[in-house]
C-alpha positions in Angstrom: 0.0 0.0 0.0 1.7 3.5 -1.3 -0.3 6.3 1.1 1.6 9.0 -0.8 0.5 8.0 -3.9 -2.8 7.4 -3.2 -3.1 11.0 -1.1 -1.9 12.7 -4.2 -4.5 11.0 -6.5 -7.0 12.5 -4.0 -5.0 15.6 -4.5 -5.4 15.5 -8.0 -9.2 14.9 -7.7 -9.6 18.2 -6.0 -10.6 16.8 -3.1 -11.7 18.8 0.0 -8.7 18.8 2.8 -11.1 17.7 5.0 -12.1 14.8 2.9 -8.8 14.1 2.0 -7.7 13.4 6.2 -10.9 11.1 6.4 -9.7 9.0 3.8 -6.4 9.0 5.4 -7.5 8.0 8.7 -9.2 5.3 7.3 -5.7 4.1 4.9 -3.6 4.2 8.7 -6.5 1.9 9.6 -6.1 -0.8 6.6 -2.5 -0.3 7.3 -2.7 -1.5 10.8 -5.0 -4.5 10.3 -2.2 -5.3 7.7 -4.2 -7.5 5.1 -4.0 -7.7 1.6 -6.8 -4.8 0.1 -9.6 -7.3 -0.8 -13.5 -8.3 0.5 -12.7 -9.5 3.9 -10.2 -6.0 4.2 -13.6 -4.0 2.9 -15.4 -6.1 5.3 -13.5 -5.4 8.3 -13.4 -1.5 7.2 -17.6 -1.9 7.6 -18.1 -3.6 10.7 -15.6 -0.9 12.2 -17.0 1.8 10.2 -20.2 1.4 8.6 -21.1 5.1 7.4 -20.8 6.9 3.8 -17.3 8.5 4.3 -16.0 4.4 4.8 -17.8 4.1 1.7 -16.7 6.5 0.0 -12.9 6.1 1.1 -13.2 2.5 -0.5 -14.6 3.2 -3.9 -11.8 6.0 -4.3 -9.2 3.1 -3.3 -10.4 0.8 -6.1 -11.0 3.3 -8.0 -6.9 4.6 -7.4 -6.0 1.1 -7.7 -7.7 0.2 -11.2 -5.1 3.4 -12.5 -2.4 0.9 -10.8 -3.9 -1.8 -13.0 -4.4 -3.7 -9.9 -7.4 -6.4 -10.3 -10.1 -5.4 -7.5 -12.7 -6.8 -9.9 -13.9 -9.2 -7.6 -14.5 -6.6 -4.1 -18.1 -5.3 -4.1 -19.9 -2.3 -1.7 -23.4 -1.7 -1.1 -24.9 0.1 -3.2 -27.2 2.7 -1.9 -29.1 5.9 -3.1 -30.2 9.3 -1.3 -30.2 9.5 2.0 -30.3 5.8 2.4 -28.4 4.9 5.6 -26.1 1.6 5.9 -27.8 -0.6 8.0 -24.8 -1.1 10.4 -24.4 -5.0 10.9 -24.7 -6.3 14.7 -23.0 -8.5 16.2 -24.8 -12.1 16.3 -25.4 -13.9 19.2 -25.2 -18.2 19.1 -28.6 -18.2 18.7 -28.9 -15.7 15.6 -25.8 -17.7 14.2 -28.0 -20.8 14.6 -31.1 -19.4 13.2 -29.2 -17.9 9.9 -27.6 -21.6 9.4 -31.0 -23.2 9.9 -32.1 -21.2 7.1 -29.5 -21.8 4.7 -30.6 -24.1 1.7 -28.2 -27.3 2.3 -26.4 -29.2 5.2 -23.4 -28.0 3.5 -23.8 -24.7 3.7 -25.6 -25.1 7.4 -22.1 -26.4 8.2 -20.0 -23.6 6.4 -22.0 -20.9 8.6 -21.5 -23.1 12.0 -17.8 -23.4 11.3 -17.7 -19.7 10.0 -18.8 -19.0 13.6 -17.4 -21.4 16.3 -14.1 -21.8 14.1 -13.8 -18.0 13.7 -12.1 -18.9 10.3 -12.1 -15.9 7.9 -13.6 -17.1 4.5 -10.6 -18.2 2.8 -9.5 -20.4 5.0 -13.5 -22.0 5.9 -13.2 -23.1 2.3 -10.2 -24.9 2.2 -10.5 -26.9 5.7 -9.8 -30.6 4.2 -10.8 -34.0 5.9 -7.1 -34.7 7.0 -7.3 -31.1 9.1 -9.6 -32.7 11.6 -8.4 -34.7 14.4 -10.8 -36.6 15.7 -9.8 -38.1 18.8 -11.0 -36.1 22.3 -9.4 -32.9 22.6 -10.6 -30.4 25.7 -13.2 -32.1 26.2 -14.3 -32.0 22.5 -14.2 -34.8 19.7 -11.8 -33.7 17.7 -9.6 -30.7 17.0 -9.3 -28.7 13.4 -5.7 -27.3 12.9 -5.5 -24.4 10.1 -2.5 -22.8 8.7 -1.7 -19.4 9.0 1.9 -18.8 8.0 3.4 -20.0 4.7 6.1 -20.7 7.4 4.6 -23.9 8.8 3.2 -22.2 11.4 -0.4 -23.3 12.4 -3.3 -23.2 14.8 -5.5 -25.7 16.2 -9.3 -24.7 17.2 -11.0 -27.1 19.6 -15.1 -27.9 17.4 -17.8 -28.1 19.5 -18.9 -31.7 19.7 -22.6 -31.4 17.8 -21.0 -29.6 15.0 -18.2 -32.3 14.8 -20.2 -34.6 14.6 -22.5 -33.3 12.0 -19.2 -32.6 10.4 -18.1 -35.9 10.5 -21.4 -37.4 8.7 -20.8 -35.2 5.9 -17.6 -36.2 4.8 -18.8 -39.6 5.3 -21.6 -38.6 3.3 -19.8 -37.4 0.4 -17.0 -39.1 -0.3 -14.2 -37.0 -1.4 -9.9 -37.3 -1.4 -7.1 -37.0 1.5 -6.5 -33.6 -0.6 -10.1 -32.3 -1.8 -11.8 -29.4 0.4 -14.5 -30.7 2.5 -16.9 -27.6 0.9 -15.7 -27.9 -2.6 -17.2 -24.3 -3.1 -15.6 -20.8 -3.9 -16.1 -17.9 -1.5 -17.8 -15.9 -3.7 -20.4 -18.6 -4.1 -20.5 -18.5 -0.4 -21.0 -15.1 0.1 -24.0 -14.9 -2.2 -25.9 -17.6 -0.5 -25.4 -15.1 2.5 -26.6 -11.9 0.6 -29.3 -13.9 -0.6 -30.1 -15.1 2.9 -29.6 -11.7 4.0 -32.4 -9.9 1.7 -35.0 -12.3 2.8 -34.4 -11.6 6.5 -33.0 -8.2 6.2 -29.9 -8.6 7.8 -26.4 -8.0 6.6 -24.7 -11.2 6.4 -21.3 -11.6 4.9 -18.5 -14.4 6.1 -16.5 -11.8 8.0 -19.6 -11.1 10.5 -19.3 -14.8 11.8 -15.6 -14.4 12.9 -15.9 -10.5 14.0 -19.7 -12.3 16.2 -17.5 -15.0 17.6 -14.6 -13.0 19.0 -16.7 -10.8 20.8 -18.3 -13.3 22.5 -15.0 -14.2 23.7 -14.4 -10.7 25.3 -17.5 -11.2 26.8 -16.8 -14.4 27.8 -13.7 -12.5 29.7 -11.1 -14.2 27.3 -8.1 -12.0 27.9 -7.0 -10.3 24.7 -3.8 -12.3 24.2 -6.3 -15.8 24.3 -8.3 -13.9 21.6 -5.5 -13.0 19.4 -4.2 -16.5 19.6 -7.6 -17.7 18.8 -7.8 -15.9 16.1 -4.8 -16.1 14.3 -3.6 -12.3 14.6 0.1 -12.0 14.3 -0.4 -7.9 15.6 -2.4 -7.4 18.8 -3.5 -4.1 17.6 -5.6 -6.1 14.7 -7.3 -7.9 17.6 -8.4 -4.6 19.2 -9.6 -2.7 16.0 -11.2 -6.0 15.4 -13.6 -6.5 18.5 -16.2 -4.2 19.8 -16.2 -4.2 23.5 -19.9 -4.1 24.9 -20.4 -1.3 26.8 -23.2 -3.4 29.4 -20.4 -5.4 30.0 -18.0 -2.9 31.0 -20.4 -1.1 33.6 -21.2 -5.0 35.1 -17.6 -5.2 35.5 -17.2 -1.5 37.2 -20.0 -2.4 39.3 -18.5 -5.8 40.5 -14.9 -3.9 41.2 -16.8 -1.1 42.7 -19.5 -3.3 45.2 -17.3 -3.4 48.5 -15.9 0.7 48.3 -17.1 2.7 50.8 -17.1 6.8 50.4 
């Protein structure tokens, strides 16, 4: 990412000042969480910050990086006309999560929305998981363990599956035969995604593959998973990604000041 460059193509546009430091807070932002610019970077730009200068910082990006000749063909924004506000998307709770997978038109894509969730796996990697990345001998008290790669270094890390879903997991590999090497999903993310947006329009909800992690590692925090067991979790190599990344809820913040402040006397 060139932030000089891209400030003096705003420069060139005859952008406002002020205009042009929104769009550079958010670039310091993208900077930070330290992905590749793609869906799941938009994504995470509008859980954080769902309004129109978000928006609008995004399609001058792509629209900066087309003039690079850089491929963003495949990143898409909500379209919206007026004064039409975003409908900011909120955090799901298990029950939501289980609702939205109920409603999804196959087992397998039931399963892809419960491992979305409990795995916290960001898309790409939900639709890679293979047969031979389960484990499926008792781990913590659960069946079976999923290990997922997250350096090209070897490096890995292992997520404990909640028994139901490994088991339901378990039937449908058994169920549909497939290779040591195959993807248990067989499916693109794009494909996924739609069934999500599709999903999404009939019970007016924002659903995208991102929510499901973002959902999940809050209900760590408020689970009182320190931020360090959350990173780890989660497969951040920065901390400061984990923070950006998880909305603290402020009902459990007072509950905590309450507890901490129960036994002062004034």
């Amino acid at each position: 990412m060139n932030q000089t460059s891209f400030i003096e193509y705003l420069k060139l546009k005859k952008l406002a000042p002020k205009t042009i430091k929104d769009y550079n807070f958010y670039f310091e932002k993208m900077e930070i969480i330290g992905y590749e610019f793609n869906q799941d970077m938009v994504d995470k730009l509008l859980i954080r910050w769902n309004n129109f200068s978000c928006r609008a910082f995004i399609k001058n990006y792509i629209s900066y990086l087309k003039r690079k000749n850089v491929n963003v063909s495949n990143i898409e924004i909500p379209k919206l006309s007026g004064r039409e506000q975003i409908k900011k998307p909120k955090i799901m709770d298990k029950e939501e999560v289980i609702m939205i997978a109920d409603n999804m038109p196959n087992e397998r894509y039931k399963l892809m929305v419960l491992l979305n969730y409990y795995g916290a796996l960001r898309s790409g990697e939900l639709v890679r998981v293979k047969p031979l990345d389960f484990e499926w001998k008792d781990f913590g008290g659960q069946p079976c363990k999923l290990t997922i790669p997250i350096t090209k270094g070897g490096k890995f890390r292992v997520i404990p599956i909640p028994s139901e879903l490994a088991i339901r997991i378990r039937k449908y590999i058994t169920n549909n035969p497939m290779g040591k090497d195959d993807t248990i999903f067989k499916i693109k993310v794009g494909a996924y995604r739609k069934q999500l947006r599709k999903l999404g329009k009939r019970l007016e909800m924002i659903l995208f593959p991102h929510l499901f992690r973002h959902s999940f590692a809050s209900y760590l925090v408020e689970n009182k998973w320190r931020i360090e067991e959350v990173q780890e979790f989660l497969g951040h190599k920065d901390i400061s990604t984990t923070r950006i990344y998880i909305q603290l809820n402020p009902e459990l913040l007072i509950g905590k000041y309450s507890t901490l402040m129960r036994t002062e006397r004034f």
